[in-house]
C-alpha positions in Angstrom: 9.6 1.9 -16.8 12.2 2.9 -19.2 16.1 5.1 -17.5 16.6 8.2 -19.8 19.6 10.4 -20.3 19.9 14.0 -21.4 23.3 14.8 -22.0 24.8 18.5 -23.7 27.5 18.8 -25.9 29.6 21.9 -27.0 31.3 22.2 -30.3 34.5 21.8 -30.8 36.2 25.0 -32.3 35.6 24.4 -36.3 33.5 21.3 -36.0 30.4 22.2 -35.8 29.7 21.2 -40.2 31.3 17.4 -38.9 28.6 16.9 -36.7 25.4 18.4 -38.9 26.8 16.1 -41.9 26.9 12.9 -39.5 23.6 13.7 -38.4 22.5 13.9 -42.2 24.1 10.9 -43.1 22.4 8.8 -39.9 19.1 9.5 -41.2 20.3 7.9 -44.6 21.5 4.8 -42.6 18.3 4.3 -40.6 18.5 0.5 -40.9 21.9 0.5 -39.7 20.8 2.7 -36.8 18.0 0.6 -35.8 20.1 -2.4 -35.9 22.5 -1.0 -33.5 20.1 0.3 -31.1 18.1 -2.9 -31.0 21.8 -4.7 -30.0 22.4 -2.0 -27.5 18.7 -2.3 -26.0 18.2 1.0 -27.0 14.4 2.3 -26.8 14.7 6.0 -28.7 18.0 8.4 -29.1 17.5 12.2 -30.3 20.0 14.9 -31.1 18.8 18.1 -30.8 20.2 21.5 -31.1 20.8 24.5 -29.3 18.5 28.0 -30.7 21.8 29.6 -30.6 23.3 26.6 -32.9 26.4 26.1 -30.4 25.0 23.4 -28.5 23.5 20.0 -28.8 21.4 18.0 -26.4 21.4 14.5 -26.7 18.7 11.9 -25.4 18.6 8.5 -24.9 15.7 6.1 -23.5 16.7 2.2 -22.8 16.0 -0.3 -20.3 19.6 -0.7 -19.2 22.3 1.9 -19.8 25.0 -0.6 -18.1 23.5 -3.1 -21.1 23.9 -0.2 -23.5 27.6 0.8 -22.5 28.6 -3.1 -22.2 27.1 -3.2 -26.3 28.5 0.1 -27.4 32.0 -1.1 -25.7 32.5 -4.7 -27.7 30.1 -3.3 -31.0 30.9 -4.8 -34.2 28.7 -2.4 -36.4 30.9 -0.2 -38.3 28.5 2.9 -38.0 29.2 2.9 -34.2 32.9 3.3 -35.1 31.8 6.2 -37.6 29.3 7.7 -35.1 32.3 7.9 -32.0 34.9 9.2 -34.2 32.3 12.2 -35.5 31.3 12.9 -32.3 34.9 12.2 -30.6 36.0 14.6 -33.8 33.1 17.5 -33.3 31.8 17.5 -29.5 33.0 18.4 -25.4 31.0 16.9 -23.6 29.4 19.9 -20.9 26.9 18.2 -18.8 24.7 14.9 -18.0 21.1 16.7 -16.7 19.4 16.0 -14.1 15.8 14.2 -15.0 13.1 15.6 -12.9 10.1 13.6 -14.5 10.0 11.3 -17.1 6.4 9.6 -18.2 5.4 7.1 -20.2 2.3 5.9 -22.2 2.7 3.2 -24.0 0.4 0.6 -24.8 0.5 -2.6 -26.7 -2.5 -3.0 -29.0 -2.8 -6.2 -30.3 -5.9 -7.4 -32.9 -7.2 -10.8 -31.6 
């Protein structure tokens, strides 16, 4: 079974255009962003944001999140340095929520 994380984030006054262009320019760098999540342990990570646009909500699914903070901490990938400055640059943290289910199906299927 898999920890998850739901976390919401406020914008910063002005900042919201830093954020939506990070979030552009990760889906440019998806082999970067694989890398990195494979070397935090990282299962899936999703940004998501707010209907009134002033919001984001920000999920994460891995095994270990102490793993994941130890990896984040001592990273040597240079688009974890770019991804905390945008977000240290755009977002206030509001809230960690509170899971109240989480489910899982997932299956290996392997060809013999």
């Amino acid at each position: 079974m898999t920890n998850v994380k739901l976390i919401k984030f406020r914008f910063k006054p002005g900042a919201k255009r830093i954020w939506i262009n990070w979030s552009e320019e990760l889906k440019h760098r998806n082999s970067e962003v694989v890398e990195t999540l494979k070397n935090e342990g990282v299962i899936s990570e999703s940004c998501f944001i707010s209907e009134d646009g002033e919001s984001i909500y920000y999920f994460m699914e891995a095994e270990d999140f102490e793993k994941t903070r130890k990896a984040v901490a001592n990273s040597i990938y240079l688009i974890d340095a770019d991804h905390k400055k945008a977000r240290e640059s755009s977002l206030e943290f509001v809230a960690k929520l509170e899971c109240l289910f989480h489910f899982e199906n997932r299956t290996s299927h392997f060809n013999s």
